[in-house]
DOGUFI-192709 format. One line per field, with one value per residue (C-alpha): residue in one letter; chain; x, y negated, z negated. Coordinates in Angstrom, 3 decimals, padded with zeros to 6 digits, m for minus. Layout:
residu <- (A ...)
chaine <- (A ...)
xx <- (X ...)
yy <- (Y ...)
zz <- (Z ...)
This chain:
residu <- (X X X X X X X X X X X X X X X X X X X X X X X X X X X X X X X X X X X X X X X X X X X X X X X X X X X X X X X X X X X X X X X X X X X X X X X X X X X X X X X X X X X X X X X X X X X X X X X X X X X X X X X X)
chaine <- (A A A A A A A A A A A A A A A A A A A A A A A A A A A A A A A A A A A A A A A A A A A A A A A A A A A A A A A A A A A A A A A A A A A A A A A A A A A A A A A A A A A A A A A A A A A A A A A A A A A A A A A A)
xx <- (037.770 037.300 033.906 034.787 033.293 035.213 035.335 034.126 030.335 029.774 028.274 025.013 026.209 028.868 030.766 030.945 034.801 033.953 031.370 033.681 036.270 034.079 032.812 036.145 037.658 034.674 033.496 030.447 028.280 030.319 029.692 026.209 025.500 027.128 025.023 022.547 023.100 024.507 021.219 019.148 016.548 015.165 014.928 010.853 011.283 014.243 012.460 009.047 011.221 013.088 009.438 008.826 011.701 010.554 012.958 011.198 013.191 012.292 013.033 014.786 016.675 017.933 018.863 020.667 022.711 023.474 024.676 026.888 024.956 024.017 025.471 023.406 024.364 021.493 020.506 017.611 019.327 022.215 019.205 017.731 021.702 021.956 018.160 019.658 022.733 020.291 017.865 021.204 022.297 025.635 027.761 027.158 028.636 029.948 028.663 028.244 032.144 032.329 030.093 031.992 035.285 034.566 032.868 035.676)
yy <- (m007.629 m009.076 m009.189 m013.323 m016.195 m018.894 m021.650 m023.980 m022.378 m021.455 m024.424 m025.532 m028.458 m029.302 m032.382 m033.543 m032.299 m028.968 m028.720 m029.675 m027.060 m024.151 m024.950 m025.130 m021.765 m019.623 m017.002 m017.461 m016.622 m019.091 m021.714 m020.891 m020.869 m024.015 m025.656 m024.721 m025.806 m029.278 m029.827 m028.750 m027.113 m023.449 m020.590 m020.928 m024.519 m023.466 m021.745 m023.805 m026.596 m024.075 m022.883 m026.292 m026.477 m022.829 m021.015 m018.136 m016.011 m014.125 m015.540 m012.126 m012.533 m016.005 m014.425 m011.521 m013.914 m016.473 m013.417 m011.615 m008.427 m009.670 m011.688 m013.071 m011.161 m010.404 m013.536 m014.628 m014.959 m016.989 m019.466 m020.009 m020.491 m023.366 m024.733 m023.893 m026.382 m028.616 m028.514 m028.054 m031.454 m029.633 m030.786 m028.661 m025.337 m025.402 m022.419 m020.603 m021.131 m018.968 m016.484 m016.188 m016.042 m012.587 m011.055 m012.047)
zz <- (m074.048 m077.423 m077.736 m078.858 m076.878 m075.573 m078.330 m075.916 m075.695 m078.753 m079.710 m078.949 m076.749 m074.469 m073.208 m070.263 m070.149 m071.162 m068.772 m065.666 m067.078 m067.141 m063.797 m062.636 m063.822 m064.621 m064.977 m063.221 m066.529 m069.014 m066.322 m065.924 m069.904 m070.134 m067.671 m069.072 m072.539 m071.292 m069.308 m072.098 m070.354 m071.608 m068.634 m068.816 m067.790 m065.323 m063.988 m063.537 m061.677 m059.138 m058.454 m057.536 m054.979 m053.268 m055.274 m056.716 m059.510 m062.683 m066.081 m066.480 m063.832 m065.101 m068.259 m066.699 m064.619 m067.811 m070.222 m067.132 m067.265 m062.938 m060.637 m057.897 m054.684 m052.598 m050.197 m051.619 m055.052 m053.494 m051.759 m055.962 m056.626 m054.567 m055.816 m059.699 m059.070 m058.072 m061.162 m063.662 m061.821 m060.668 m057.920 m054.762 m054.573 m058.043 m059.110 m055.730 m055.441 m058.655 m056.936 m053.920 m055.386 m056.876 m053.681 m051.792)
């Protein structure tokens, strides 16, 4: 590994395009980042609104799972995944399919 970021994310916004390609190919963290940045929400607020749905996670944990360094795994973490497509207005599954693609 490089240590370079795909050219795609290393701006502070993303199209539309972009978006749909990183959630189509991955890695889970790219697409997550991107999400992120193309909603335009910080991890405090994130965070607040998955709180309102039921989902309870840490603002670490957010930022572990946006930078790679985690991957939700445990069931509780995959429930806030499916809440965090929600918030990030993603289609359904689209970055639990990223997810389950690695564990097999």
């Amino acid at each position: 590994m490089t240590g370079q970021r795909t050219p795609q994310l290393s701006r502070q916004t993303i199209t539309a395009d972009e978006l749909r390609a990183v959630l189509a190919t991955g890695p889970f963290a790219d697409a997550l980042r991107a999400a992120i940045r193309a909603r335009g929400l910080g991890l405090e607020r994130i965070q607040y609104r998955l709180r309102l749905e039921g989902a309870t996670v840490s603002m670490a944990t957010l930022s572990h799972w946006q930078s790679g360094r985690r991957r939700p795994e445990r069931r509780q973490s995959l429930v806030v995944l499916r809440h965090l497509e929600d918030v990030l207005e993603l289609p359904r599954g689209s970055l639990f399919r990223l997810v389950s693609e690695k564990r097999g």
